[in-house]
N, C-alpha and C positions, 0 to 999 in steps of 0.2 A: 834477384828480387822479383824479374817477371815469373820465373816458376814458381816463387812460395806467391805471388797472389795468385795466379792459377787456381794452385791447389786450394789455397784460400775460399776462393768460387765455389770450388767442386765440391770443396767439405759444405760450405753453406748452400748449396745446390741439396746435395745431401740427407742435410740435415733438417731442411725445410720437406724434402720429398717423405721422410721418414716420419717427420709431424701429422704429413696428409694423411700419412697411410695405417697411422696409428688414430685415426680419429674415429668417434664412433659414430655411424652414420644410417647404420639398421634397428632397425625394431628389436630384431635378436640381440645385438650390442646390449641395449638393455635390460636383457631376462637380468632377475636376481637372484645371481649363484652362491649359495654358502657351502664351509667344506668342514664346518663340525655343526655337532646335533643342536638344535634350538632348544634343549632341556627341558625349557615351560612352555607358558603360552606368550612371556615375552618375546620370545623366538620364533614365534609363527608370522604362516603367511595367510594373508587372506586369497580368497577363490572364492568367487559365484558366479551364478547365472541370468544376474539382476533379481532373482526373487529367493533364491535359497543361497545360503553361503556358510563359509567354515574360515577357520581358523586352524591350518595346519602346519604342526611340528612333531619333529624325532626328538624324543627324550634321551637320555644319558646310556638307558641300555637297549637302544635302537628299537622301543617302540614310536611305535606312529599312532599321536593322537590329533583330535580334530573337534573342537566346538562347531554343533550343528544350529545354521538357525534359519530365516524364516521372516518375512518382511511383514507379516499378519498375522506373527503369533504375540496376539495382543490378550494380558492374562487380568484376571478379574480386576482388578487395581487400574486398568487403562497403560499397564508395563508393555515395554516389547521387548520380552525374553527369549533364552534360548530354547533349542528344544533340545539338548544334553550334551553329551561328551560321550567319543569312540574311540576305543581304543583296539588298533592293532596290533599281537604280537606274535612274528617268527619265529619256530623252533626246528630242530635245534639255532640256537642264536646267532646269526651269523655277522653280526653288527661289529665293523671293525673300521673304527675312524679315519683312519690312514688312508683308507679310499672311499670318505663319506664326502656325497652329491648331494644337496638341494637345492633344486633350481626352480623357481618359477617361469615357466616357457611362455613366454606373453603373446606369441603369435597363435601360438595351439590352443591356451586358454587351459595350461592344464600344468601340478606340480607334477617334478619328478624327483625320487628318490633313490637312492641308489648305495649301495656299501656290499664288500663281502659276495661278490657273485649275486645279488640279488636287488631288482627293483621295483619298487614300489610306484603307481603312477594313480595321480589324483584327479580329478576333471567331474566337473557339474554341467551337466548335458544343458546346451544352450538351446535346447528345442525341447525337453520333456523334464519334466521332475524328478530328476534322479540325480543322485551322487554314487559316482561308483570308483571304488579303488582296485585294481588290478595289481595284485602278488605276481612276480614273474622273478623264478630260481632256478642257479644252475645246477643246482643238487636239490632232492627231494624233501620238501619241508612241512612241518605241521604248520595252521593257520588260527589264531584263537581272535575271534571278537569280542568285546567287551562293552557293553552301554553300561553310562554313568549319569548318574544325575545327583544333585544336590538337593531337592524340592521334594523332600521325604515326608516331611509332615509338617501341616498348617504351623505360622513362625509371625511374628511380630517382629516389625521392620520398625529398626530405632536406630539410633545414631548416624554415623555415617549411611549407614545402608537405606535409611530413610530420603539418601537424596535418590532414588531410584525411584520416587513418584516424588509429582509435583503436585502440590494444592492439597494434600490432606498428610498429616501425621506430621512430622518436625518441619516440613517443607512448605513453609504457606504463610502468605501476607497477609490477611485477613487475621486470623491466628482463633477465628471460630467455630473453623470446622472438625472435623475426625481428628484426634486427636492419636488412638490407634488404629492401626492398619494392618493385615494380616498380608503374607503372600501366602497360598493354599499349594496343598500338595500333589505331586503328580500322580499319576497310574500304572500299571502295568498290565498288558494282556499275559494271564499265568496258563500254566503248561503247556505249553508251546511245544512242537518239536524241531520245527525247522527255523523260525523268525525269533525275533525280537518284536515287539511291538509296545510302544513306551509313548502316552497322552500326556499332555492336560486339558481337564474340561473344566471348565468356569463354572462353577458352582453359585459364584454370587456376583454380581455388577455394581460400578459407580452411576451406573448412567443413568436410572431413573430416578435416584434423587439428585442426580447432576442437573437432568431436565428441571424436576422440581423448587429448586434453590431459586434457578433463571428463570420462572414465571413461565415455562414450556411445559406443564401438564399439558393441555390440547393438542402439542404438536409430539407430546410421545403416548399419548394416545393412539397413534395413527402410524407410528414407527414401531420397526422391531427394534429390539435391544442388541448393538453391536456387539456387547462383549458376552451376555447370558447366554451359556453353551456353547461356549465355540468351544471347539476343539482342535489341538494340535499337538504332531508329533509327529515319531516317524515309526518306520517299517523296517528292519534291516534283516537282510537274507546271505547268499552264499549258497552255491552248488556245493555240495558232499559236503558239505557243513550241518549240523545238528546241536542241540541245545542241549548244556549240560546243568544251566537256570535259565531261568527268566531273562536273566541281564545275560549269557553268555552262548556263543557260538563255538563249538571248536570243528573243526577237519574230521573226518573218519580215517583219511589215510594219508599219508604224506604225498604231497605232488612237486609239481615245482611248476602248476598255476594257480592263481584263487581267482576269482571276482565276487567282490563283496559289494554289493546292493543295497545302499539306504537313498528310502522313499518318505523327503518329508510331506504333510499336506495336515489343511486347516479346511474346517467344513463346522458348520453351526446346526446342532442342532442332539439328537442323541446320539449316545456313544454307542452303539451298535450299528447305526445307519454310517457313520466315521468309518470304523473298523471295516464296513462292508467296502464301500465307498475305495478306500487304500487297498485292500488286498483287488476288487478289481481293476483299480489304476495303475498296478503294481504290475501286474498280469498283461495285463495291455503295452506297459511297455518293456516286459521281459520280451514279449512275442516279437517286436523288434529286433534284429540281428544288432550286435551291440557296436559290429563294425561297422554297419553301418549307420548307426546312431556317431557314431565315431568322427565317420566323413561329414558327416552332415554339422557336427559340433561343432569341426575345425573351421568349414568353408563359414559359417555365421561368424567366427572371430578375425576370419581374413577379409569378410567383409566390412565387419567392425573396423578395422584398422586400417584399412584402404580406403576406408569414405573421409578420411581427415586425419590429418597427422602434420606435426611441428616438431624437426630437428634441426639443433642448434651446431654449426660449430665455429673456428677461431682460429686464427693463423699462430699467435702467442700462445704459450703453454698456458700462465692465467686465465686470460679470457677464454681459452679451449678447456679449462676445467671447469669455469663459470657455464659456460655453454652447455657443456654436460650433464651439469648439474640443472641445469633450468629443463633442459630436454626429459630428464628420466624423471623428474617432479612432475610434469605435465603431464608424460604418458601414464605414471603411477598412480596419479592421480582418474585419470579417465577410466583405467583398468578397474578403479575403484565405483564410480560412478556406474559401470556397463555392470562390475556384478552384486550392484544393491537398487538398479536403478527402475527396472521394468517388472514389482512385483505388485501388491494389492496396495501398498503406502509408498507413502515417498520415501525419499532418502531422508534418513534422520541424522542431524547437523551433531547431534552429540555421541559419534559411534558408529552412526550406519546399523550396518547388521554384524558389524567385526570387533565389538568389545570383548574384550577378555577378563578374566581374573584378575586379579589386584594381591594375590596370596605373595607375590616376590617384589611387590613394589615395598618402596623406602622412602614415601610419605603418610603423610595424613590417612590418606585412602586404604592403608596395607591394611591384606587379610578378608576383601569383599570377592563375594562370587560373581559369575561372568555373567550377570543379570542387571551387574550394576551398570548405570550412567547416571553423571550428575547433571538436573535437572528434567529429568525423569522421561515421562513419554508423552508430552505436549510438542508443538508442532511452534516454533519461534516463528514465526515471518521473516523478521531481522535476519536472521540465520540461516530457514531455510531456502532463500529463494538462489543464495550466492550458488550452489552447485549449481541449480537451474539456469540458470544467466550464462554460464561458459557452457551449455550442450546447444546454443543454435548457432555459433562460428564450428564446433566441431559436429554438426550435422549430425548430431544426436540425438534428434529428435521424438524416437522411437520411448526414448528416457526419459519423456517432459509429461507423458499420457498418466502416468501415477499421482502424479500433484495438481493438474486439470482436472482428474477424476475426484478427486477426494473434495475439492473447493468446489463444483456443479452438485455433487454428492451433497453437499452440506448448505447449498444455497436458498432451495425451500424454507430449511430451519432461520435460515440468517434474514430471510425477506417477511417471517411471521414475527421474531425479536422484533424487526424493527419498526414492525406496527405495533408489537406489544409495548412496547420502551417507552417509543415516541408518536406514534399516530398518525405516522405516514407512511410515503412508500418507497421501494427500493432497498437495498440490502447491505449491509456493512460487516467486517470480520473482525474479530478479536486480533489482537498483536501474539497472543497465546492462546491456542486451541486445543482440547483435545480435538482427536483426528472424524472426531463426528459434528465436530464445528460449536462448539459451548465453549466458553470461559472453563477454566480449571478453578475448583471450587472455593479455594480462599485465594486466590484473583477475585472473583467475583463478589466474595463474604457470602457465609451460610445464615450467620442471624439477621434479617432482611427487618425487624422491627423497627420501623418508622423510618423506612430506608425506600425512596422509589424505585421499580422496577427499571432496571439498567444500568442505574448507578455501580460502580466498579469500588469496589473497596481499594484494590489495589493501584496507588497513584502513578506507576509504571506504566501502565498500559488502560487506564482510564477514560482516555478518549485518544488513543493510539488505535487507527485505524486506516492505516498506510497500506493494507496489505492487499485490501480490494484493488484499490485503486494500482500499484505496483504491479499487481497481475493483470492487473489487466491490459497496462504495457505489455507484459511479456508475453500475452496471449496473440496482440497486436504483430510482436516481434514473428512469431511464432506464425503466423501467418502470412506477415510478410516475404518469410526465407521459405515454404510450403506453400504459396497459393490454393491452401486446401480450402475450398469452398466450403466443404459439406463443414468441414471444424466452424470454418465463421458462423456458418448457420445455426450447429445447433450448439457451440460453445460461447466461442469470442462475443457475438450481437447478446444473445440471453444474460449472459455475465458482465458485461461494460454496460449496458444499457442499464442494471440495476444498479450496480454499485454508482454510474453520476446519477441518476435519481436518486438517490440517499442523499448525496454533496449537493443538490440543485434544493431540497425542500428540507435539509437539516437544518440550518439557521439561517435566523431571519438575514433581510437586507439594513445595511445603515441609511442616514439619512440621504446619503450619496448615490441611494439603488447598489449598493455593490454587497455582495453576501458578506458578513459581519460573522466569523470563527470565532467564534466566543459562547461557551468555553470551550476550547480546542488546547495541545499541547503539540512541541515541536518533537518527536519524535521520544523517544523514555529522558530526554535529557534534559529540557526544559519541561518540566510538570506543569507552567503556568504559559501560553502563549495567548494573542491575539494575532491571528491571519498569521499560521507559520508559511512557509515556506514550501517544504514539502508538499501541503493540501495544492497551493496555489499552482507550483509548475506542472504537479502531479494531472493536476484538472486540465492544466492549458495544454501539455502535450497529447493526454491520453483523448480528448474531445477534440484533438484536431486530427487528430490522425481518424477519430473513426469518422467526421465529417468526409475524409478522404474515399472511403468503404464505395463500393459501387452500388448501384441506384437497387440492385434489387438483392443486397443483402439490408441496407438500411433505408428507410423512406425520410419521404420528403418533412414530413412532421417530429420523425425523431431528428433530424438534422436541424432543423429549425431549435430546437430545443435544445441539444448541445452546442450551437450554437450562438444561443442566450446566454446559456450556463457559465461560455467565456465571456462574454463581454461583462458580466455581473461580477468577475472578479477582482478583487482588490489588487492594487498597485505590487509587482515582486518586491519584496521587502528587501529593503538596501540600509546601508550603515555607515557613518563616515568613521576612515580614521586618519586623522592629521586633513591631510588636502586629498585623501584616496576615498572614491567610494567602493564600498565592498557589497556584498550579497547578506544577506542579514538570515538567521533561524528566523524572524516572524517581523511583524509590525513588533509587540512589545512582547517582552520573554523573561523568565526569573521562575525561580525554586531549580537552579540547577543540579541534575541527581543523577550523569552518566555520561559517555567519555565519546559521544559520537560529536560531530561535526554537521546538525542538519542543514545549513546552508549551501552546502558540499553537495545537497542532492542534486541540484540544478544542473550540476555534472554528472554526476552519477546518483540514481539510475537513469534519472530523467533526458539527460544529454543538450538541456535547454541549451548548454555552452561545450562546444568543443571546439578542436584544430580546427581551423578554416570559416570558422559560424563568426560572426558579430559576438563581440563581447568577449569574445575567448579575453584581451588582455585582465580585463574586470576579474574577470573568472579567475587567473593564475592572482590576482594580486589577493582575492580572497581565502586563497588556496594556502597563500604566501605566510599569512595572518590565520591561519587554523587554529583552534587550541589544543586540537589532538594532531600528533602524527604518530601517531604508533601506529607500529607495522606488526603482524599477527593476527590469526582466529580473524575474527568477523570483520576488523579493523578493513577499511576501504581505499586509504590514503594510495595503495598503489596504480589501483585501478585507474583514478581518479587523474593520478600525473599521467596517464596514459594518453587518455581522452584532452588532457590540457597540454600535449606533445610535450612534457618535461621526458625526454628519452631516457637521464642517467637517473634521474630522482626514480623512476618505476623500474629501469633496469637492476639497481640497489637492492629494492624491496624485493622484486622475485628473486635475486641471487641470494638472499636473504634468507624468505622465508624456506624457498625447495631445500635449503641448505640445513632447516633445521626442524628435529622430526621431536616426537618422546624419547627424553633420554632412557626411558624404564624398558624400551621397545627397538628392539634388531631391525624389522622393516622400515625402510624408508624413508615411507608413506606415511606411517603411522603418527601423522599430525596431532600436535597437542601436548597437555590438556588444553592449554590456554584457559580464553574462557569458559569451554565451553566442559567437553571431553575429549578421551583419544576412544580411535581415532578420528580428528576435528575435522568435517568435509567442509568447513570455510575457509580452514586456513589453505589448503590445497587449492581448494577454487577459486580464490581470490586469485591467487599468484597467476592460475591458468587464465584467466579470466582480463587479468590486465597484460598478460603477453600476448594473447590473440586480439588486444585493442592497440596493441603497441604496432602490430601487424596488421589489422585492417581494423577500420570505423566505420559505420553507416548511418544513415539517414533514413529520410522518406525516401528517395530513390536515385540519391548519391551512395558512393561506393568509395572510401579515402586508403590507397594503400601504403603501410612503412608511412603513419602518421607520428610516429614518435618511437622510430627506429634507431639502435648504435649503430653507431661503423663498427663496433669489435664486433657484433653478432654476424655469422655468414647462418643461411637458410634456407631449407630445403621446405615446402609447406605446400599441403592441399586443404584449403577452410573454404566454409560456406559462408554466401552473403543472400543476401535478399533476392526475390524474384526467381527464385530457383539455379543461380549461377553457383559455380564451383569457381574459385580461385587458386589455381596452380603452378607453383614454379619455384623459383630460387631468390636468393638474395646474397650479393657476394660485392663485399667492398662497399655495401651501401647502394648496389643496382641492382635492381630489381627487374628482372625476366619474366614472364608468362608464359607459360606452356604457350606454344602456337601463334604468338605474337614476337615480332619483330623487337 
């Protein structure tokens, strides 16, 4: 008997040492390796460089294609489409499944492809604007390029394909505006001999009657027009390569190297100063040794991933696949983020820059080109801020300057509205923008007779203007974790100081002295509120923190004033249920029309109530009493247990959601559609979003770590907190280590 427990031991000794050693714990663990060809474009992988990106797959007889796009190629309709399709193909053909590679290499930032003696290798320079694919054969091959595009000639956008703009043609509340809508067709640079060169230029714009609708004649008087002449496309080249059309590149001789060169770019104004403009940006960075463009690409993505990183793993087989599963949704996530995150617009919540075709889907949708996303090219608040909210624990800050830019961008316009509207001052945002800061046309209504200026047709987002104010936490946040001065200066104080002047002089006071919300609504859910919730925390966090600001970014008189501003606020709106009191959407609320939770805010984003704060139990019993818990897309319910330390209720939702992608879609990542489209960057961000609060919380200048941690989860983690600190170390059995501390 003593020898079979022995043995007993040893095999469980074993068998748990075999567990460890099988765990995955590297960056590289996570590349995503497939070993047959992705056929379409549901089998692609995305790749960018935060401002250009592609969608790359091997078709069935080993070509390599790739959707090319572009974070500001924004085309006369207000769309952000692609700029075409490339096609690679090896001859003789050496494409032999049996030994087909493709991997996404997540620490190099680059695909790689492989079959038949020959590989292919994909990578978007994370320092210059190039896409270049590298043919490497062990036997000598011909090399044939191919550009493709869809956008042959002016088309009229109807049915399904109409949800690719918002506010004019089938897609629109008002239901008064444009009723047709054209997309216009592309260009080509003809006789070529060595390039490719394939535009679009905007021939026409929504924007000056967009301006005109909203009572902004004067302020586009004084503006250029964002969308009139822009232009965009690309460049595509190749040594010993030569054109045998317009659209085609082939080889003169067989090698067994290629480097094939596409150079997107977007420039406004005429199309020969474009064309000039690319072939010398082209030139400039051919003149670059490509090797060493090379080292320099890798070293920015090892930086990338070294400034912050979350791996999960688990003693038990379940929980250790749970783990894994949370870990490669997070990093796939981020991967996503880094290559749509730092180009002329934000990330867009419905797609990014990685939609695809719709030609082999088996819904509603089958049969729409890679131009499409549902709900077009308007900018959600609701939606867009969730990526942003998970880059200041992952110290990605570098990725937040695209959506600060565009909101400063657009604040002039937003502070002449709101003397136009209302005849006062300071500045408010639409819940939906185009990306030059106006209502989309029928949100707003086009037939304006007997209608006052500012009045919102659409009762959605009507007097839904949470978005100033949101941001301007996150600007707050944002400064807090950077100490960047010069930012407070000339973004954070300029931007928060207008949007509480708008909330300080928008409605009157009641007989109480306290500002009277009426009419005001609780988020798109409640259409009818008095004193919602959201305005009220919104105001009392965002005005206390900037009272906090040091003396010579804000003065003594704006501090007095924000400091009025709270005291004028009405009571948090509270609700009984039975003998419980809860958190209330508003003082009174009714016309319910959507599936949020605004009492919820208090928690998130605003954090009125968290682990460790007064009120937290209030808080969970409000939480408790939701009406919504749907977990998905924009849905928040996980975040939200994070911050109210429910560990298993948020640990659930992110094994949840990383766990499930588009069934239509091979990658991962490829979140969605939900509500939104694929791929969803809310549904991803949420998840990330509430495991890095499950891991750390902060404050004004508290720091809470493993506030609503499992014991199944063990933890390897480098994340950012406030005041410039790095948090570093592990987590193993529910203890928690620091680098360097005891």
């Amino acid at each position: 008997m003593k020898n079979i427990r022995i043995t007993t031991v040893l095999l469980s000794c074993l068998l748990n040492t075999l567990i460890v050693y099988a765990q995955k714990t590297t960056l590289e663990d996570y590349n995503i390796r497939w070993n047959t060809p992705g056929i379409n474009s549901q089998g692609s992988m995305p790749i960018g460089n935060g401002d250009i990106g592609a969608n790359v797959w091997v078709e069935a007889n080993g070509d390599l294609s790739f959707y090319v796009s572009k974070t500001d190629a924004w085309d006369d309709l207000g769309r952000l489409v692609k700029l075409g399709k490339v096609r690679v193909s090896v001859t003789p053909n050496p494409f032999n499944e049996k030994d087909f590679l493709q991997e996404l290499k997540l620490p190099e930032g680059e695909i790689l492809v492989s079959y038949g003696g020959t590989e292919i290798k994909c990578w978007i320079d994370a320092n210059h604007p190039v896409m270049q694919v590298d043919v490497k054969s062990s036997k000598p091959v011909n090399v044939r390029v191919t550009y493709e595009n869809w956008r042959e000639e002016r088309t009229v956008l109807t049915g399904n394909e109409g949800w690719s703009v918002w506010g004019l043609g089938n897609r629109q509340m008002s239901g008064d505006c444009s009723k047709v809508i054209y997309a216009e067709a592309d260009s080509l640079m003809l006789n070529n001999t060595e390039t490719i060169i394939a535009f679009h230029h905007n021939v026409n714009s929504i924007w000056k009657n967009n301006m005109e609708i909203q009572a902004l004649s004067a302020v586009a008087a004084q503006s250029p027009d964002p969308l009139l002449h822009r232009n965009f496309g690309l460049l595509i080249d190749a040594s010993g390569m030569r054109n045998i059309a317009d659209t085609v590149l082939v080889s003169d001789n067989a090698a067994n190297s290629f480097r094939v060169n596409i150079f997107p770019f977007t420039q406004t104004g005429e199309v020969a100063a474009w064309i000039q403009t690319l072939l010398a940006r082209a030139k400039s960075i051919k003149a670059i040794p490509a090797s060493r463009r090379e080292v320099a690409h890798k070293a920015w993505w090892a930086g990338f991933w070294n400034r912050s990183y979350i791996f999960l793993t688990a003693k038990d087989s379940v929980n250790r696949t749970e783990a894994e599963t949370v870990t490669r949704g997070y990093i796939l996530q981020r991967f996503m983020n880094a290559g749509s995150g730092r180009g002329g617009s934000p990330i867009k919540f419905n797609g990014s820059i990685f939609t695809a075709d719709t030609y082999h889907r088996n819904d509603e949708y089958h049969g729409l080109n890679a131009d499409f996303r549902r709900w077009g090219g308007c900018y959600w608040w609701q939606n867009t801020r969730l990526p942003y909210w998970s880059l200041l624990a992952s110290g990605d800050f570098d990725l937040m300057a695209p959506l600060f830019s565009m909101y400063m961008k657009a604040l002039p316009l937003r502070k002449a509205a709101t003397t136009k509207y209302y005849g006062h001052s300071g500045a408010f945002f639409p819940e939906t923008m185009n990306f030059w800061g106006t209502y989309a046309d029928g949100d707003y209504g086009c037939n304006r007779e007997n209608i006052a200026d500012g009045y919102v047709k659409n009762p959605y987002v009507r007097y839904y203007w949470q978005s100033g104010l949101e941001l301007s936490l996150m600007m707050l946040d944002y400064y807090s974790f950077t100490q960047d001065d010069q930012f407070a200066k000339d973004t954070l104080v300029p931007f928060v100081s207008e949007i509480l002047t708008f909330y300080d002089q928008h409605w009157k006071r009641g007989s109480d002295g306290k500002i009277l919300f009426d009419p005001a609504m609780s988020l798109e859910t409640f259409h009818t509120a008095v004193n919602p919730l959201p305005e009220i925390v919104g105001i009392t966090v965002v005005a206390g923190k900037m009272l906090r600001l040091p003396e010579q970014l804000a003065n003594k008189e704006r501090k007095t004033k924000w400091a009025k501003l709270i005291a004028d606020l009405p009571a948090l709106p509270i609700r009984m249920l039975g003998n419980d009191t809860l958190l209330a959407p508003a003082h009174s609320y009714s016309n319910k029309a959507n599936s949020e939770n605004p009492e919820m805010y208090a928690i998130f984003p605003y954090r009125m109530f968290r682990v460790g704060k007064p009120g937290i139990e209030m808080a969970r019993r409000t939480f408790a009493a939701a009406a919504h818990k749907e977990n998905g897309g924009w849905q928040q319910n996980a975040i939200q247990s994070a911050y109210l330390g429910l560990a298993e209720n948020a640990r659930k939702m992110i094994v949840e959601s990383f766990s499930k992608w588009d069934s239509n879609f091979r990658f991962p990542a490829f979140w969605g559609p939900n509500y939104d489209w694929t791929p969803d960057q809310d549904h991803g961000s949420v998840a990330s979003l509430a495991l890095q609060r499950m891991l750390l919380q902060y404050g004004d200048d508290d720091v809470q770590l493993l506030p609503a941690w499992p014991r199944e989860w063990n933890a390897r983690f480098k994340i950012a907190g406030p005041g410039k600190k790095v948090y570093k170390g592990t987590v193993e059995d529910g203890r928690l280590k620091l680098e360097g501390k005891k």
